[in-house]
DRENTI-515759 format. One record per residue (C-alpha): z, y, x; residue in three letters. Coordinates in steps of 0.5 Angstrom, whole numbers, plus 500, padded with zeros to 3 digits. Each point is the difference from the previous one (the first is absolute). Layout:
<recs>
REC / w / v / u / type
REC / Z / Y / X / Ala;
...
</recs>
This chain:
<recs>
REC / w / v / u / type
REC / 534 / 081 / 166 / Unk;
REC / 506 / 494 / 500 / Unk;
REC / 507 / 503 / 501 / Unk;
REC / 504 / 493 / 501 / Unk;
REC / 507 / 500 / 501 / Unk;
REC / 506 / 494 / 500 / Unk;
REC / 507 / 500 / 498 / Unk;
REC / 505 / 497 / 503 / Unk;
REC / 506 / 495 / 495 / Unk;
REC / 504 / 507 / 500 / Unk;
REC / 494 / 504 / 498 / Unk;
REC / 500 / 503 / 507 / Unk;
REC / 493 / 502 / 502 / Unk;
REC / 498 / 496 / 506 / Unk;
REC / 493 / 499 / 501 / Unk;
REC / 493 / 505 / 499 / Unk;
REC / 493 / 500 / 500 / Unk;
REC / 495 / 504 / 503 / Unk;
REC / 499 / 504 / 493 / Unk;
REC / 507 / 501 / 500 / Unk;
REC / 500 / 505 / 506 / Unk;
REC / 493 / 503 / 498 / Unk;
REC / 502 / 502 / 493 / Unk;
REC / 506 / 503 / 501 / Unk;
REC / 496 / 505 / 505 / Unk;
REC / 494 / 500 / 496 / Unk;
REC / 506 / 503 / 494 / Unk;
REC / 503 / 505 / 506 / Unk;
REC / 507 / 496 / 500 / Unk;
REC / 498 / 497 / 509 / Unk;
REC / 508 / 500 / 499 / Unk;
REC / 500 / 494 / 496 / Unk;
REC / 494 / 497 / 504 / Unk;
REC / 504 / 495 / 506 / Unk;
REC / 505 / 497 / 498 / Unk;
REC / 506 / 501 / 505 / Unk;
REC / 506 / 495 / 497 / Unk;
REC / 501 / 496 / 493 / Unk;
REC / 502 / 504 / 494 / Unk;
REC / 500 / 498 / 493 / Unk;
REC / 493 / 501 / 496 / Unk;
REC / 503 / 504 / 494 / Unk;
REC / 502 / 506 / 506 / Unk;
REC / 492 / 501 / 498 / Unk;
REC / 500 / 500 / 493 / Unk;
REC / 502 / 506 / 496 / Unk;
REC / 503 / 501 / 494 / Unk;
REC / 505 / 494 / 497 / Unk;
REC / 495 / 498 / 494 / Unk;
REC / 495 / 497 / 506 / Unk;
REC / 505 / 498 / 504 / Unk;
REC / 503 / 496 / 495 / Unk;
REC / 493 / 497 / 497 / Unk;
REC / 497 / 497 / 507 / Unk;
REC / 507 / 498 / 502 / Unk;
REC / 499 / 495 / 493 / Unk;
REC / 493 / 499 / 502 / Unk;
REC / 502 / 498 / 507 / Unk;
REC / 507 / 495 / 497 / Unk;
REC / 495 / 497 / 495 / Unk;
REC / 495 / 498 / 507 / Unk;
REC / 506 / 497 / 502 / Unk;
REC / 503 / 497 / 495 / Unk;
REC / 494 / 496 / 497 / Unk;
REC / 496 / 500 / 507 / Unk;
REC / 493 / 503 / 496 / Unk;
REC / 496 / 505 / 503 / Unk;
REC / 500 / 506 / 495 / Unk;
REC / 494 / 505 / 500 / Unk;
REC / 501 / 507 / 497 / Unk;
REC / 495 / 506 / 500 / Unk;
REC / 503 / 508 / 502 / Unk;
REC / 498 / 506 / 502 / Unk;
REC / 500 / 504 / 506 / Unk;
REC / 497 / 506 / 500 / Unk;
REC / 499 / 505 / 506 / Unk;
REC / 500 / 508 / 498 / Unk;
REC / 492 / 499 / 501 / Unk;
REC / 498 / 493 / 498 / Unk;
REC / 503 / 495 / 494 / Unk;
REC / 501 / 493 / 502 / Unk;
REC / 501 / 493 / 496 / Unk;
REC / 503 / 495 / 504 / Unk;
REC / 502 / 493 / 499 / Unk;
REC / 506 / 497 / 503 / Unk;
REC / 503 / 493 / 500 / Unk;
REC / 506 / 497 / 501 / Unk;
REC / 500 / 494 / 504 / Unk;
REC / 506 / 495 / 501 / Unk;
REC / 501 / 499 / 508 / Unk;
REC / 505 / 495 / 503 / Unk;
REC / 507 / 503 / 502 / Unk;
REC / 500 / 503 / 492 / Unk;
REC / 495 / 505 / 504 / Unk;
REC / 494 / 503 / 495 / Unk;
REC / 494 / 503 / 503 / Unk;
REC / 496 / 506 / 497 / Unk;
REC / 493 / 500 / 500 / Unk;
REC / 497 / 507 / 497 / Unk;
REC / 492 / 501 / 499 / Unk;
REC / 496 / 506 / 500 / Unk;
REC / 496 / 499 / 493 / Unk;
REC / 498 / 506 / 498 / Unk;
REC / 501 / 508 / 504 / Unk;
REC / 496 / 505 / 496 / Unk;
REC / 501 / 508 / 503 / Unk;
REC / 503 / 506 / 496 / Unk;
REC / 501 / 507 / 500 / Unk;
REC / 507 / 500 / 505 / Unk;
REC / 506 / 500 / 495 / Unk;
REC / 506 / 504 / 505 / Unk;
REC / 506 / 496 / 497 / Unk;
REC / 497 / 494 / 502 / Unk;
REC / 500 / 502 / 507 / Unk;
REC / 506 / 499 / 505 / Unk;
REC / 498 / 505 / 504 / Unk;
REC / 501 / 506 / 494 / Unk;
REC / 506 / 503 / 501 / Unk;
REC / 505 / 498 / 494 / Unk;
REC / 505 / 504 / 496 / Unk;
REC / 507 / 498 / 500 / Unk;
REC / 502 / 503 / 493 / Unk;
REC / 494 / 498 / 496 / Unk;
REC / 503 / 493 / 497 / Unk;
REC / 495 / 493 / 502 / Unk;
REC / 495 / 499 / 498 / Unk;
REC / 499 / 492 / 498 / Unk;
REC / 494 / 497 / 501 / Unk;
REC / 498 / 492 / 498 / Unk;
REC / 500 / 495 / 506 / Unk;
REC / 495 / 497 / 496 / Unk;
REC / 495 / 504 / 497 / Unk;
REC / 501 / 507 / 503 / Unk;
REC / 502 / 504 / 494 / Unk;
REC / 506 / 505 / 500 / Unk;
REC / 506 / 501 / 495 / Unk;
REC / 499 / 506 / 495 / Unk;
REC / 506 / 500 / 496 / Unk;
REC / 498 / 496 / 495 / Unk;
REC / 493 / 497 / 503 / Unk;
REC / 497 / 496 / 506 / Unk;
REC / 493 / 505 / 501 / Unk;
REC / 495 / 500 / 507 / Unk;
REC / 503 / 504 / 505 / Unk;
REC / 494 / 505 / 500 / Unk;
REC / 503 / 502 / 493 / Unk;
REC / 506 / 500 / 501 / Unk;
REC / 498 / 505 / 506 / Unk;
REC / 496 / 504 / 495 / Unk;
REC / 506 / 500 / 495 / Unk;
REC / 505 / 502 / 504 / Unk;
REC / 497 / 506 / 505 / Unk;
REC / 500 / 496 / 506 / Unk;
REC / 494 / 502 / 502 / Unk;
REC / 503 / 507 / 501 / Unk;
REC / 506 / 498 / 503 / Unk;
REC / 501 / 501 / 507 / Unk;
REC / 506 / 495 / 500 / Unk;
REC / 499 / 492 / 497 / Unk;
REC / 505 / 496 / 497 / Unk;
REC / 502 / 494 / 503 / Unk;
REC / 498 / 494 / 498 / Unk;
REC / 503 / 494 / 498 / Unk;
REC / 498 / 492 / 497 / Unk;
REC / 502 / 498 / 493 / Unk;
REC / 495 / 495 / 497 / Unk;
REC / 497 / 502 / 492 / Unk;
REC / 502 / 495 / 495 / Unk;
REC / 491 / 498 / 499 / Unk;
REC / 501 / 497 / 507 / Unk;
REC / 506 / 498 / 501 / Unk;
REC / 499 / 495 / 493 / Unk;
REC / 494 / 498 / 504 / Unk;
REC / 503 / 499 / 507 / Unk;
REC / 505 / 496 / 496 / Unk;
REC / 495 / 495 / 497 / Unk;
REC / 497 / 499 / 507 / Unk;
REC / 507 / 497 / 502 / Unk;
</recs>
């Protein structure tokens, strides 16, 4: 699988792939599947911390006109994903994102990685690394299957929603690739 997507000079997303399409329905999300006017890439991303990183990752794209290549999760409530996506400069001050499939292995279903679940609106969010898919547990980043054990999710007809920071192990590597 290839998801593909091109930003304008003002970070508007203006063009896709045929994997964009596929993936946002293979995720149940068909909403986010056609593309109806331009609107800024960062409407999709959530948490500031992410947004913040891959807007540094898109300027350094642009101001040193070189192709940067990071690893990230993107795991499905039944399956844990490895991509790998590079940036690549585009004229017009465009940047062109290329992601690919390397790896997708199944695993027991985690509810709160399911958009689907229903959400608890009291419960705090919970923060889950853009990067490598670990949540924050008050003083430690730990695998969501943990963190669900931990803190009686299973039990929990309700989930808490999710929000995207990044761990200080990704983002010291993230930075190093920039």
């Amino acid at each position: 699988m290839i998801v593909e997507y091109r930003i304008d000079g003002e970070d508007r997303l203006e063009v896709v792939g045929p994997g964009w399409a596929r993936f946002a329905r293979e995720n149940s999300s068909p909403q986010l599947a056609v593309i109806a006017s331009p609107r800024s890439l960062w409407s999709y991303v959530s948490g500031d911390e992410l947004t913040d990183l891959w807007q540094l990752l898109t300027a350094r794209v642009r101001t040193q006109n070189l192709a940067v290549t990071v690893a990230f999760r993107c795991d499905g409530p039944a399956v844990r994903r490895l991509f790998m996506m590079r940036l690549t400069p585009q004229p017009d001050a465009g940047v062109r994102f290329t992601s690919t499939l390397l790896r997708a292995e199944p695993r027991p279903a985690v509810a709160v990685l399911d958009v689907e679940a229903g959400r608890d609106a009291t419960a705090p969010l919970l923060c889950v690394c853009g990067w490598c898919n670990r949540c924050r547990d008050g003083t430690q980043w730990v695998a969501v299957e943990r963190y669900v054990r931990d803190h009686g999710l299973l039990e929990r007809a309700l989930q808490p929603g999710i929000t995207h920071g990044i761990c200080e192990e990704c983002a010291e590597r993230v930075m190093c690739q920039t």
